[in-house]
C-alpha positions in Angstrom: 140.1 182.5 122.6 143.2 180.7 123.8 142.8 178.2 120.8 142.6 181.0 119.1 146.6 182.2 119.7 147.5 178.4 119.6 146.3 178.2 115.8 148.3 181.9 115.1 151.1 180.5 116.6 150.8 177.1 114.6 150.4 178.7 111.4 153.0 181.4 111.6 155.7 178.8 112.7 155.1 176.3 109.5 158.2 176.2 107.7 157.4 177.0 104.2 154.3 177.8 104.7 151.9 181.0 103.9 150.2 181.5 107.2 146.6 181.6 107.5 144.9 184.3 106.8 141.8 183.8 108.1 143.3 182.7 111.2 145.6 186.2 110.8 142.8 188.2 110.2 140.4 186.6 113.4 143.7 187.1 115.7 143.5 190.8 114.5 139.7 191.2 115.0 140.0 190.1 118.3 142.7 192.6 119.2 140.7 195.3 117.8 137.7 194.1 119.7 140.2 194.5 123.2 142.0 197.7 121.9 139.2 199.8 120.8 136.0 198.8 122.5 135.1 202.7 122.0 134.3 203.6 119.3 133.8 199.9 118.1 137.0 198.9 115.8 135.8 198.7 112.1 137.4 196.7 109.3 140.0 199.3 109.0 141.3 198.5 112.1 141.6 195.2 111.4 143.8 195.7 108.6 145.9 198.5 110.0 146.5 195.5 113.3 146.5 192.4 110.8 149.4 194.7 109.1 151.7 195.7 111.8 151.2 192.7 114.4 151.0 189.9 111.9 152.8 191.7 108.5 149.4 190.3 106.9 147.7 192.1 103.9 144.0 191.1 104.0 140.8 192.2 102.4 138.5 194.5 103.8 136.1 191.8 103.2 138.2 189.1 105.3 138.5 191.8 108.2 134.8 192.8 108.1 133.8 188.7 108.4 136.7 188.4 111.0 135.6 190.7 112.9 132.0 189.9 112.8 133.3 186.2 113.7 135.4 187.5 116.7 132.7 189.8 118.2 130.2 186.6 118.3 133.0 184.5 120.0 133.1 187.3 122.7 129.4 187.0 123.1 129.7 183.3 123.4 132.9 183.7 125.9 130.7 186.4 127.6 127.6 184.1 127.7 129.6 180.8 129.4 131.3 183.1 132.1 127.6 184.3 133.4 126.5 181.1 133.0 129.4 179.7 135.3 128.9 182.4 137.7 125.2 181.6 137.9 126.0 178.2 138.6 128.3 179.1 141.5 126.2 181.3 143.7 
Protein backbone atom coordinates (compact mmCIF):
# COMPACT_ATOMS: atom_id res chain seq x y z
CA UNK A 1 0.00 0.00 0.00
CA UNK A 2 3.01 2.23 0.01
CA UNK A 3 2.06 3.32 -3.65
CA UNK A 4 -0.91 3.86 -2.29
CA UNK A 5 0.37 7.13 0.18
CA UNK A 6 2.76 8.08 -2.73
CA UNK A 7 -0.43 8.74 -5.13
CA UNK A 8 -2.26 10.73 -1.88
CA UNK A 9 0.60 12.59 -1.42
CA UNK A 10 1.01 13.40 -5.33
CA UNK A 11 -2.39 14.40 -5.70
CA UNK A 12 -2.89 16.51 -2.67
CA UNK A 13 0.39 18.48 -3.47
CA UNK A 14 -0.74 19.52 -7.31
CA UNK A 15 -0.92 23.13 -7.41
CA UNK A 16 -4.18 24.02 -8.70
CA UNK A 17 -5.45 20.93 -8.67
CA UNK A 18 -8.78 19.09 -7.15
CA UNK A 19 -7.18 16.09 -5.54
CA UNK A 20 -8.29 12.72 -6.40
CA UNK A 21 -11.00 11.48 -5.03
CA UNK A 22 -10.83 8.05 -5.68
CA UNK A 23 -7.46 8.06 -4.60
CA UNK A 24 -8.83 10.14 -1.27
CA UNK A 25 -11.48 7.82 -0.70
CA UNK A 26 -9.01 4.32 -1.16
CA UNK A 27 -6.43 6.19 1.35
CA UNK A 28 -9.62 6.44 3.74
CA UNK A 29 -10.79 2.83 3.20
CA UNK A 30 -7.58 1.66 4.00
CA UNK A 31 -7.39 3.52 7.30
CA UNK A 32 -10.73 2.27 8.19
CA UNK A 33 -9.77 -1.20 7.35
CA UNK A 34 -6.43 -0.60 10.16
CA UNK A 35 -8.60 1.51 12.67
CA UNK A 36 -11.65 -0.58 12.94
CA UNK A 37 -10.96 -4.12 12.12
CA UNK A 38 -13.82 -4.85 14.80
CA UNK A 39 -16.68 -4.33 13.94
CA UNK A 40 -15.60 -4.13 10.12
CA UNK A 41 -15.60 -0.21 9.07
CA UNK A 42 -18.62 0.44 6.74
CA UNK A 43 -18.90 3.21 4.20
CA UNK A 44 -19.75 5.60 6.90
CA UNK A 45 -16.54 5.37 8.22
CA UNK A 46 -15.05 6.05 5.29
CA UNK A 47 -16.64 9.23 4.90
CA UNK A 48 -16.38 10.40 8.48
CA UNK A 49 -12.11 9.51 7.86
CA UNK A 50 -12.15 10.77 4.10
CA UNK A 51 -13.68 14.02 5.93
CA UNK A 52 -11.48 14.79 8.75
CA UNK A 53 -7.96 13.27 7.52
CA UNK A 54 -8.28 14.30 3.84
CA UNK A 55 -11.16 17.41 4.14
CA UNK A 56 -12.78 15.19 1.20
CA UNK A 57 -16.61 14.97 0.70
CA UNK A 58 -17.26 11.65 -1.11
CA UNK A 59 -20.22 9.57 -1.88
CA UNK A 60 -21.38 6.74 0.02
CA UNK A 61 -21.05 5.05 -3.21
CA UNK A 62 -17.22 6.02 -3.73
CA UNK A 63 -16.62 4.83 -0.04
CA UNK A 64 -18.53 1.61 -0.38
CA UNK A 65 -16.31 0.70 -3.77
CA UNK A 66 -13.19 2.05 -1.97
CA UNK A 67 -13.46 0.15 0.58
CA UNK A 68 -14.39 -2.99 -1.15
CA UNK A 69 -11.22 -2.11 -3.39
CA UNK A 70 -8.92 -1.61 -0.25
CA UNK A 71 -10.14 -4.85 1.67
CA UNK A 72 -9.13 -6.98 -1.66
CA UNK A 73 -5.70 -5.13 -1.69
CA UNK A 74 -5.22 -6.47 1.90
CA UNK A 75 -6.13 -9.87 0.84
CA UNK A 76 -3.66 -9.64 -1.95
CA UNK A 77 -0.89 -7.99 0.50
CA UNK A 78 -1.96 -10.77 2.92
CA UNK A 79 -1.68 -13.48 0.20
CA UNK A 80 2.20 -12.35 -1.04
CA UNK A 81 3.48 -12.20 2.68
CA UNK A 82 2.38 -16.07 3.21
CA UNK A 83 3.58 -16.83 0.12
CA UNK A 84 7.14 -15.21 0.94
CA UNK A 85 7.10 -16.91 4.22
CA UNK A 86 6.42 -20.23 2.60
CA UNK A 87 9.10 -19.73 0.37
CA UNK A 88 11.59 -19.06 3.27
CA UNK A 89 11.21 -21.99 5.53
Amino acid sequence: MSGLWHQVMRSMSQPDASPDDDILALAAADIALRNHPRPPADADVVLDIARSEFAAVLTVRQARVALQRAREMAREAAAQDRDRMDGDG
